[in-house]
C-alpha positions as CSV (number, residue, x, y, z in Angstrom):
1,X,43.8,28.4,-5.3
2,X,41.7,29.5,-1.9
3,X,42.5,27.4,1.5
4,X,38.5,26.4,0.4
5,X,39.3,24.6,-3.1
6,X,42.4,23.0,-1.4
7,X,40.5,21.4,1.0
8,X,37.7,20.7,-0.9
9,X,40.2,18.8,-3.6
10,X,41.7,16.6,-0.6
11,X,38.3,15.6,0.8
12,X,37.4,15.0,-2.7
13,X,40.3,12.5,-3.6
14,X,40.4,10.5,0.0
15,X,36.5,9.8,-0.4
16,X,36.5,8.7,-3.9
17,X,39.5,6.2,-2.7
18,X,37.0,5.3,0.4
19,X,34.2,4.5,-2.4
20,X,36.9,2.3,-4.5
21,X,37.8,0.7,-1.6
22,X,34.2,-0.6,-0.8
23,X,32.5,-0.8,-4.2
24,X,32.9,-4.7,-4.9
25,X,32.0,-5.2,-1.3
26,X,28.6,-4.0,-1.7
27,X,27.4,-1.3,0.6
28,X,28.9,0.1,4.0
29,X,27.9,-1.5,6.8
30,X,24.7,-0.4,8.6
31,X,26.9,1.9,11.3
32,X,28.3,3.3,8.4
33,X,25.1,4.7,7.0
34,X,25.9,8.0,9.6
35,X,29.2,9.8,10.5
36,X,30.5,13.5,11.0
37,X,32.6,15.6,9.2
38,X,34.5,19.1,10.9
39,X,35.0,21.9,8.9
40,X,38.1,23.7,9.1
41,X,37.8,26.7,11.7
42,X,39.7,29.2,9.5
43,X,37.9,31.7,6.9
44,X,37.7,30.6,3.1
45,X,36.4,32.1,-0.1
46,X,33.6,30.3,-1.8
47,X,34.4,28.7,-5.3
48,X,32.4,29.7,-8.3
49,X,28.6,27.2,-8.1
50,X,30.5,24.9,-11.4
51,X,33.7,24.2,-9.1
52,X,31.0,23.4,-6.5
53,X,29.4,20.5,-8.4
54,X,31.9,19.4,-10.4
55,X,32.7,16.1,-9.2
56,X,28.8,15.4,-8.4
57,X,27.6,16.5,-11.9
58,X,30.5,14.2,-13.6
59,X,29.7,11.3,-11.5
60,X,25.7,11.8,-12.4
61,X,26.2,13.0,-15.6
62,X,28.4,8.8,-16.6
63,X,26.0,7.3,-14.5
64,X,22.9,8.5,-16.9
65,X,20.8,9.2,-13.4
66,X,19.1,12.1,-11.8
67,X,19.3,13.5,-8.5
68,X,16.3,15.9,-6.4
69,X,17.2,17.7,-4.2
70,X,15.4,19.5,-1.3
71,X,17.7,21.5,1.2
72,X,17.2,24.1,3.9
73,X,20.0,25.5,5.3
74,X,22.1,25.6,2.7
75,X,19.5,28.0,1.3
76,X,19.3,26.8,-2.3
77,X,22.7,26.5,-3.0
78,X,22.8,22.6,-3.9
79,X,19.9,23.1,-6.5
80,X,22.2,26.2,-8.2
81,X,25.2,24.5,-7.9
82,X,24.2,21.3,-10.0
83,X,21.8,23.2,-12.5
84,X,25.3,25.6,-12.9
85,X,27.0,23.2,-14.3
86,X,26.8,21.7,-18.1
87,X,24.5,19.2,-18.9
88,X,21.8,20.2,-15.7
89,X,19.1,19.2,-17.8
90,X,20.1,15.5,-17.8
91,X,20.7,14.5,-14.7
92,X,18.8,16.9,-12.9
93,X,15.0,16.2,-11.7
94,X,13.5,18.9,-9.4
95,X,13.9,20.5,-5.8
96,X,12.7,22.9,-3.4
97,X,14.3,25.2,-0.7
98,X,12.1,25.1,2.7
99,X,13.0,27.1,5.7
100,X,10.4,26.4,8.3
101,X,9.3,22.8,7.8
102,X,5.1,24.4,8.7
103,X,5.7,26.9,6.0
104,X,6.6,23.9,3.7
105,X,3.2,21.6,3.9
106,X,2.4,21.8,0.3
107,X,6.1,20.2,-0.7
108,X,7.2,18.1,2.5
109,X,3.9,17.3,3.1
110,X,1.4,17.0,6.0
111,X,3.6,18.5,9.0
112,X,4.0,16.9,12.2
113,X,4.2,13.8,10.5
114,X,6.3,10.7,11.5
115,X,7.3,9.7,7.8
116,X,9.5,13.0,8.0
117,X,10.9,12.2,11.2
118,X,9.6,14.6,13.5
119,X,9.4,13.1,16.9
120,X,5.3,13.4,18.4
121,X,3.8,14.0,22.0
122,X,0.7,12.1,23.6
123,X,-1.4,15.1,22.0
124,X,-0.2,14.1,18.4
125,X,2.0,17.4,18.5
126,X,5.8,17.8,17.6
127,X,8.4,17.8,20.7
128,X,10.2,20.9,20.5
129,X,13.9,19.7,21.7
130,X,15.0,20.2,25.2
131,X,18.6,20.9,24.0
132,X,21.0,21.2,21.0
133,X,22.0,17.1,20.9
134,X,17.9,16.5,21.1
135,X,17.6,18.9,18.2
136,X,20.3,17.3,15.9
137,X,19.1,14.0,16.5
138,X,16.0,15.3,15.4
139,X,17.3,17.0,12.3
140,X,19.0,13.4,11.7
141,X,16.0,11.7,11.6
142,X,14.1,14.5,9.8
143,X,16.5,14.5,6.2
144,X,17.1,10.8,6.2
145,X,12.8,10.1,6.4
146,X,12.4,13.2,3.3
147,X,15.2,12.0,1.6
148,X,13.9,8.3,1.2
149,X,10.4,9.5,0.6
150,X,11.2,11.9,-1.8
151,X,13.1,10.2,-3.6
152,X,9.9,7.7,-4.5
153,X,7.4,11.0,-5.1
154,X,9.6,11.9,-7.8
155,X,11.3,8.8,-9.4
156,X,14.9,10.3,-9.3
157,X,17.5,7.5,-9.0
158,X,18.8,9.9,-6.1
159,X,17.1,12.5,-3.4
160,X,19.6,14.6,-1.1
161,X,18.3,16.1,1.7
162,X,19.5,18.8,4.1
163,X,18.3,20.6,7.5
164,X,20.3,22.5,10.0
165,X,21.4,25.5,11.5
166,X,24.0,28.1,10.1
167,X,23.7,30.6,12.9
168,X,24.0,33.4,14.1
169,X,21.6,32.3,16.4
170,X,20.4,29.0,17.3
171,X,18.2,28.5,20.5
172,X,20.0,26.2,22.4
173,X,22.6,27.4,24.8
174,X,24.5,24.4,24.3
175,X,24.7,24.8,20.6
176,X,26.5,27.7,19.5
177,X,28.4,26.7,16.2
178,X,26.5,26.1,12.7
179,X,25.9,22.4,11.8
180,X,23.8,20.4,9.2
181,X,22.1,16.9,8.7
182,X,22.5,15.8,4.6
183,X,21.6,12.7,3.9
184,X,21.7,10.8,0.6
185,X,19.0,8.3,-0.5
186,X,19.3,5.7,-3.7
187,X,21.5,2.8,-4.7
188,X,23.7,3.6,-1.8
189,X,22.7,5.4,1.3
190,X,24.6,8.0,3.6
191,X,24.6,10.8,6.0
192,X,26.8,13.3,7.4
193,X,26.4,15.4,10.8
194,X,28.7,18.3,9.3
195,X,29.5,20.7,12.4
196,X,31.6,24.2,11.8
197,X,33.6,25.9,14.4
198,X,31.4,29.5,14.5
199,X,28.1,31.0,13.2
200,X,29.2,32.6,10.6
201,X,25.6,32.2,8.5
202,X,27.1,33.1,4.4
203,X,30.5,31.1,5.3
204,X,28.4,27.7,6.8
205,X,25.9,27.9,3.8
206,X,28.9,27.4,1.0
207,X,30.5,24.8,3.5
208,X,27.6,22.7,3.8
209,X,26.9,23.2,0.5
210,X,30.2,21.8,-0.9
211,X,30.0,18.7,1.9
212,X,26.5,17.8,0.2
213,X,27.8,17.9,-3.0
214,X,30.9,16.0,-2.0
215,X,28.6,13.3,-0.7
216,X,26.4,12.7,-3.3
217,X,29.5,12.1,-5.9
218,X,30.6,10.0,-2.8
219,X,27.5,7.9,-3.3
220,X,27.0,8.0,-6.9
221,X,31.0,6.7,-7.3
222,X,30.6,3.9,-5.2
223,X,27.6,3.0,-7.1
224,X,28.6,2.4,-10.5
225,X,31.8,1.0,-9.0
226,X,29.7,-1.3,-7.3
227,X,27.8,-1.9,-10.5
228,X,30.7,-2.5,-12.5
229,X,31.6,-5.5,-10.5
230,X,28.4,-7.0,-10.3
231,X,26.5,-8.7,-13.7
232,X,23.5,-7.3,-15.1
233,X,20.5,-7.7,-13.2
234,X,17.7,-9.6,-14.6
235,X,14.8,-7.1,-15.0
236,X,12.3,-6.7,-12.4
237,X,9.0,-6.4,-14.2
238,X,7.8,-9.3,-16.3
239,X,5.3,-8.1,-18.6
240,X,2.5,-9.9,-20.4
241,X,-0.2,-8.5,-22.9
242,X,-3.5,-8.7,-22.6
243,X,-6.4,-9.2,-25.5
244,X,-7.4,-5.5,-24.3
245,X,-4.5,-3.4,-25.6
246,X,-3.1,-3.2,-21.7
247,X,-0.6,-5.5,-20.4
248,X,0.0,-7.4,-17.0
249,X,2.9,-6.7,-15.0
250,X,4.1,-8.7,-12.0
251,X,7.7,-8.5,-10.1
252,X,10.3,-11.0,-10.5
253,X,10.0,-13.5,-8.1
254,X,12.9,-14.1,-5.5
255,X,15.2,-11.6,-4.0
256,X,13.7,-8.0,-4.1
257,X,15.7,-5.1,-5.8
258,X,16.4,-1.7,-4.3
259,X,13.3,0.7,-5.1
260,X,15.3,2.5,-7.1
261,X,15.1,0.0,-9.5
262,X,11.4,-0.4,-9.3
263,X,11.5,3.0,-9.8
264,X,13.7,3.5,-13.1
265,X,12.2,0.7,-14.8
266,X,8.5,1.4,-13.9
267,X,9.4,4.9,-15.3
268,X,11.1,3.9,-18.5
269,X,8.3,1.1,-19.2
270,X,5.1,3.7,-18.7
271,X,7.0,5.9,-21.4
272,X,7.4,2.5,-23.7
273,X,4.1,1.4,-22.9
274,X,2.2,5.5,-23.7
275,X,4.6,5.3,-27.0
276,X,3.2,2.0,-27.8
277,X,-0.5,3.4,-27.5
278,X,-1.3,1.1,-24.5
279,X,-4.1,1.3,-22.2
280,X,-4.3,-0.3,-19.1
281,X,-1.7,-2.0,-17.1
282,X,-2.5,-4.1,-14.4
283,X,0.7,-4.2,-11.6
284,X,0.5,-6.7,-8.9
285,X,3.0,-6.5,-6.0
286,X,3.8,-10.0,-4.1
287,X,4.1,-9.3,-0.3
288,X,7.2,-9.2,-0.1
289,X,7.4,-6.6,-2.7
290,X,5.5,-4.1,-0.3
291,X,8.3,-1.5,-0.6
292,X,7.4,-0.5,-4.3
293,X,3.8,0.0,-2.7
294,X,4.7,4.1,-2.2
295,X,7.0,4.3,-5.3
296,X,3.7,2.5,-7.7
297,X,1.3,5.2,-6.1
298,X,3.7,7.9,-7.0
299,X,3.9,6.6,-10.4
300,X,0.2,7.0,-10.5
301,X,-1.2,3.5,-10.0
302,X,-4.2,3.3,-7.4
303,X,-5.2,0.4,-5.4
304,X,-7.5,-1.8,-6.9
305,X,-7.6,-4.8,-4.2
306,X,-5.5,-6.4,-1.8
307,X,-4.9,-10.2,-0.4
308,X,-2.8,-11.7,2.4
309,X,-0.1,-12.5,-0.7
310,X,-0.5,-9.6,-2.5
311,X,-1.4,-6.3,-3.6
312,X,-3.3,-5.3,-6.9
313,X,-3.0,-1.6,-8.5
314,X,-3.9,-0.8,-11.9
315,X,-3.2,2.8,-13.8
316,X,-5.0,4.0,-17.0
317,X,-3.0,5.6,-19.4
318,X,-4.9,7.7,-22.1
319,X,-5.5,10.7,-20.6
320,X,-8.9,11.5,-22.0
321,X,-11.9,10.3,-20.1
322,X,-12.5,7.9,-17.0
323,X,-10.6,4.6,-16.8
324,X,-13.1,1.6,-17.8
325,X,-10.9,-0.7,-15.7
326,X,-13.4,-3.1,-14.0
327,X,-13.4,-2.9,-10.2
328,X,-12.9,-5.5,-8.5
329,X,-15.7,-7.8,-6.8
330,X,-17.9,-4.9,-4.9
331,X,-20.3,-8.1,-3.8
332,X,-20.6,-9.9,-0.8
333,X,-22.8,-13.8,-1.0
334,X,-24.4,-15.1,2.1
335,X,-26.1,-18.3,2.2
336,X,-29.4,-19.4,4.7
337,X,-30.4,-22.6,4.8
338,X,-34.3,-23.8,5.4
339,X,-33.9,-27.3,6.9
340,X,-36.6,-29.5,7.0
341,X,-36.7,-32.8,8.9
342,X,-38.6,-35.9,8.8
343,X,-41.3,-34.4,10.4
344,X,-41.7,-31.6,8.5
345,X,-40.0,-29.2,11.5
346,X,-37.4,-26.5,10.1
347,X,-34.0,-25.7,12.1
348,X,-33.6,-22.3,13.8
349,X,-31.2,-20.6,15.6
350,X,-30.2,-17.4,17.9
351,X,-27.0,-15.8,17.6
352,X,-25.0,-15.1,19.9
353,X,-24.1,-11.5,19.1
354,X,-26.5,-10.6,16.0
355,X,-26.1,-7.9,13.0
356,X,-28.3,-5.0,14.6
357,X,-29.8,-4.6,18.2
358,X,-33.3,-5.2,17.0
359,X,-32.5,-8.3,15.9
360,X,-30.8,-9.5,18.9
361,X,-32.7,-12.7,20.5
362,X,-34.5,-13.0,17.6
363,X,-35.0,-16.6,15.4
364,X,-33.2,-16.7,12.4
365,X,-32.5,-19.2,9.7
366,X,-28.6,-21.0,9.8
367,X,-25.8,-19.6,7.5
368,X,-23.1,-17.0,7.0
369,X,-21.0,-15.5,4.3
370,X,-20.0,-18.1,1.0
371,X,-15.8,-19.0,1.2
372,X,-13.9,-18.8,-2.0
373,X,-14.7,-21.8,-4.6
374,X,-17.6,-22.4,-2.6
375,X,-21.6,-23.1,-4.5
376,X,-24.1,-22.2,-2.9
377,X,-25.4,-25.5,-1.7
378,X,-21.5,-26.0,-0.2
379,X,-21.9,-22.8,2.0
380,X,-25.3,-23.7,3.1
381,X,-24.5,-27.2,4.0
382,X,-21.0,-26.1,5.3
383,X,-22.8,-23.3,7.9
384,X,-25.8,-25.8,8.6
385,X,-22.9,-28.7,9.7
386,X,-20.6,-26.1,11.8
387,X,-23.2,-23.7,13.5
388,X,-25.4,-26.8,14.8
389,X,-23.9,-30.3,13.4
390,X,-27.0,-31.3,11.3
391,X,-25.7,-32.7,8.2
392,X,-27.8,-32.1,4.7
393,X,-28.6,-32.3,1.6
394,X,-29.1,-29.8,-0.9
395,X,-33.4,-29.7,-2.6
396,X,-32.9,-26.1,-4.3
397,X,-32.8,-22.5,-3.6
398,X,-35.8,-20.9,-2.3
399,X,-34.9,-17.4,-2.9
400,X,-32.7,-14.7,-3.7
401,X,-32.2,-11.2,-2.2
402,X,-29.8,-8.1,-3.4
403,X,-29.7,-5.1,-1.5
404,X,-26.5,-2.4,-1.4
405,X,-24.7,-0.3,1.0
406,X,-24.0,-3.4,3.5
407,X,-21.0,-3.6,5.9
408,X,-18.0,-1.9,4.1
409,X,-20.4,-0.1,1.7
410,X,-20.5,-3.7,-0.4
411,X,-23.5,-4.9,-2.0
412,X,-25.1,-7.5,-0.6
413,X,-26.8,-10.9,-2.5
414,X,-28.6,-13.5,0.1
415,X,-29.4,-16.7,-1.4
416,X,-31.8,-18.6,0.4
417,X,-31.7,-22.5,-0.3
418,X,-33.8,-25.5,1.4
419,X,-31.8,-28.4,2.9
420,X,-33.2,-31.8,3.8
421,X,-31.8,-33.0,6.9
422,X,-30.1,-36.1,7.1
423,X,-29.3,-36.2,11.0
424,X,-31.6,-34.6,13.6
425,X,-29.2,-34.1,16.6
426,X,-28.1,-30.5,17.3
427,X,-24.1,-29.8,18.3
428,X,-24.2,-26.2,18.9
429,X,-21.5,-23.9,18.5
430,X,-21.5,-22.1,21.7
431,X,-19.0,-19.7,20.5
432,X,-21.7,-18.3,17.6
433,X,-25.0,-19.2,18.2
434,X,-27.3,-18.9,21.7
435,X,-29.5,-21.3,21.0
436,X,-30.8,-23.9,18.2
437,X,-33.9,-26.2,17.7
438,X,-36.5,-27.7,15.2
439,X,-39.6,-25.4,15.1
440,X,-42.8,-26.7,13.9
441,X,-44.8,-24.5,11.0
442,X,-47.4,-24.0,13.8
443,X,-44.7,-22.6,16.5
444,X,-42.8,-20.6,13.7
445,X,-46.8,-19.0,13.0
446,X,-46.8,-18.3,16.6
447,X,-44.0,-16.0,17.4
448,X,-43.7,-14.0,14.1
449,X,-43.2,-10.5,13.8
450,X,-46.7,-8.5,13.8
451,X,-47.7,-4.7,12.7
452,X,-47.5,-4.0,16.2
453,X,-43.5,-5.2,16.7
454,X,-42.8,-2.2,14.0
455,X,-39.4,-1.0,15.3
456,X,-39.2,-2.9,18.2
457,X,-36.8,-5.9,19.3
458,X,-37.5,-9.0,17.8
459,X,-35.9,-11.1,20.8
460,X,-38.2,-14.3,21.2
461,X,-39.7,-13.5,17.5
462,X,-39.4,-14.4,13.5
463,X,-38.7,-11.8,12.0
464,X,-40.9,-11.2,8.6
465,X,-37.7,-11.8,6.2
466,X,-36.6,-14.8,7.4
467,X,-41.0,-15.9,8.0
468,X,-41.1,-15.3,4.1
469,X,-38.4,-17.5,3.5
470,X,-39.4,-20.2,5.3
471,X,-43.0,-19.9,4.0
472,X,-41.4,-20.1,0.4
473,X,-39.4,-23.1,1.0
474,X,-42.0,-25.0,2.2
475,X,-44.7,-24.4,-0.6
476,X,-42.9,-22.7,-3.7
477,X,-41.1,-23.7,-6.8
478,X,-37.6,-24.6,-5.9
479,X,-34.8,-23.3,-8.2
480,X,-32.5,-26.4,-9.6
481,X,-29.2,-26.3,-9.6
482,X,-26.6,-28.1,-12.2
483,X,-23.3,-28.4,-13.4
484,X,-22.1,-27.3,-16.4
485,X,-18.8,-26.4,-17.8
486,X,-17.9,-22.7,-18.4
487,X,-16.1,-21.3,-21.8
488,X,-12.6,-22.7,-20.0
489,X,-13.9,-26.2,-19.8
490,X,-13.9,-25.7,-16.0
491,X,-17.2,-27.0,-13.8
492,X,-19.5,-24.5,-12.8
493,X,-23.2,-24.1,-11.5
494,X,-26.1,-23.0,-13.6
495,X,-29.3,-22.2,-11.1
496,X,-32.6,-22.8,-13.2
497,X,-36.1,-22.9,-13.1
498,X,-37.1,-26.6,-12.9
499,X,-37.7,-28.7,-16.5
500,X,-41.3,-29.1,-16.9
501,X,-42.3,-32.5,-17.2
502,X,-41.2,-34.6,-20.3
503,X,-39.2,-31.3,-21.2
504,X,-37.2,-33.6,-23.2
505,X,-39.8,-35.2,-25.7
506,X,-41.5,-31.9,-26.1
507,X,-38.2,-30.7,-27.8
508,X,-38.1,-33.7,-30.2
């Protein structure tokens, strides 16, 4: 046998001992995640592309997982070293071979970017290293970031990455000898900085080739040791069925699992679910589930809506036709409030920093934007009570208004309700509003917007929305409100037109 295989076999046997060593202990410690290996400085013959992947292809092959792989220097000989060997096809996903990283956008992605690592200057533009340590570090950095993100776009249990330089030329005059970054992403993590003793290009390709390999059956050993001392995890995804031939998925609650996970049982359960002739499944990912956020997406989920506790996607499966998943609430509700006094005088107020410039200065009814669980007499009365400190009572609404393409391209519906005052004293809140007071129908008459403020500000002025409002409240047909329970038994407001007199006789 070569002085290669030999050394190969030794390296081989002490690092599956390492990975015994450290499988019930869970994984290395976080300066472990990095370290170097030396290849030996004299000449070698290259084994056959089998004997190169032997051990990884065994290790993948009883572990029923798959790798990707996306090298550089080693020119392609990972990928045709594992799909050499028997059995490729299971444990196998896909790969690619990138020499220039800007040659490469299509399959690395979007290049500078900082998910791949590369290092950026005030301009947005990638450093170029100043010497060779600068330019490993940045190969480091570089395989580690793809490796990880891979890994997700393709829902491999593992992703190996690799990115040096083999020689004979390198750039740097402080770097004359080939070297390589590989770093391996899944259940366990790990990199090697693997460094060779000249520049001979063919010789440092099979050598890095074989240390990547050696790694990966590293990681994948220590693994299912790992596994075989711990008890079978509870699954992640707990599913329910809905009456619409989807289901409704949500994470386990408590300690997150590795992505990985996410990512093999998300896989295996869309095949289940497409088998089973489902249609849409709902996912929604806690907050502290934000990891699986990149691995869902590249499952093909999209965003449907987002709280401060979690995140809500949803995914289609039949491929024909648009998805008739509903959005979600495209609607914003703002409540103004007409409040009449004693005396027949309605409350209006300036704001202190107002929707549009025109409208700046101008006098405009009290309110603001409806809170969850909120009617509309409760936002009314709540904005009323915190903007100027009148407290109310609720008559009816006066009006509503529906217009589209508001702030964050929302629709827009403006309920306008009239509130009887029950205190007269104004509070105001200095930090929202300029100015308050009660207006008399007379003074509101006075300063409303005219044909001749067209397009001008409206500082000082009524503008003729908010006039038509008020005009409304205080002579139309109010709209009743009352309470009535929905088809879960659970109060909720019906908005009417009001009973006509002796409505209930003339039913008998």
């Amino acid at each position: 046998c070569s002085s290669y295989c030999s050394m190969r076999t030794t390296r081989r046997q002490a690092l599956l001992i390492l990975s015994l060593q450290r499988s019930c202990h869970g994984k290395a410690a976080a300066g472990m995640l990095w370290r170097q290996i030396d290849l030996p400085a004299e000449p070698s013959t290259p084994p056959s592309l089998t004997a190169l992947s032997q051990s990884a292809a065994l290790q993948l092959c009883a572990a029923k997982q798959r790798v990707a792989c996306f090298e550089s220097t080693c020119g392609g000989l990972i990928n045709a070293a594992l799909l050499a060997a028997p059995g490729a096809s299971s444990f196998t996903s896909c790969g690619a071979v990138s020499y220039t990283s800007s040659r490469a956008v299509s399959v690395l992605g979007p290049h500078p970017a900082r998910p791949l690592g590369e290092p950026l200057d005030e301009s947005g533009h990638r450093n170029r290293p100043t010497n060779g340590d600068e330019y490993t570090r940045g190969k480091q950095q570089r395989v580690e970031a793809l490796a990880r993100r891979k890994r997700l776009e393709t829902g491999a249990n593992w992703c190996i990455s690799e990115n040096g330089a083999c020689g004979p030329t390198f750039g740097y005059a402080d770097l004359t000898c080939g070297f390589t970054a590989i770093f391996v992403s899944g259940p366990v993590e790990r990199g090697i900085l693997v460094r060779s003793t000249h520049a001979r290009r063919e010789e440092n390709m099979w050598g890095f080739a074989g240390a990547a390999l050696d790694l990966l059956a590293e990681c994948v050993a220590e693994a299912r040791a790992a596994d075989a001392c711990s008890p079978a995890p509870l699954p992640l995804l707990k599913v329910r069925e809905d009456r619409y031939g989807g289901v409704d998925v949500r994470v386990r609650e408590g300690e997150m699992a590795e992505v990985s996970a996410f990512v093999s049982e998300m896989h295996a359960a869309l095949d289940t679910w497409k088998a089973q002739g489902k249609k849409g499944v709902w996912l929604k990912l806690p907050r502290e589930a934000h990891t699986f956020v990149s691995a869902a997406v590249c499952a093909g989920f999209q965003y449907h809506h987002a709280t401060d506790g979690y995140l809500q996607l949803t995914r289609w499966l039949p491929q024909e036709g648009p998805t008739p998943l509903p959005r979600y609430a495209f609607t914003q509700i703002g409540v103004g409030g007409v409040v009449v006094n004693g005396a027949g005088e309605v409350l209006m107020v300036q704001e202190k920093v107002s929707p549009s410039p025109r409208m700046q200065g101008s006098w405009k009814l009290p309110g603001g934007l409806a809170e969850p669980g909120e009617d509309f007499a409760h936002t009314a009365r709540r904005e009323v009570a915190e903007e100027t400190g009148v407290q109310t009572l609720f008559n009816g609404i006066v009006s509503i208004r529906h217009s589209h393409g508001r702030r964050f391209g929302q629709g827009d519906v403006y309920v306008v309700v009239r509130l009887e005052a029950k205190t007269a004293e104004i509070s105001l809140d200095s930090g929202e509003l300029a100015d308050a007071c009660w207006m008399s129908k007379a003074q509101i008459d006075q300063i409303k917007e005219t044909e001749a403020d067209a397009g001008a500000p409206l500082a000082g002025k009524v503008s003729s929305g908010n006039y038509e409002m008020i005009w409304n409240a205080l002579r139309g047909a109010l709209i009743e409100g009352v309470q009535i329970p929905d088809s879960k038994g659970v109060a909720t407001m019906l908005y009417r037109a009001p009973s006509p007199p002796h409505a209930d006789q003339m039913s008998k």
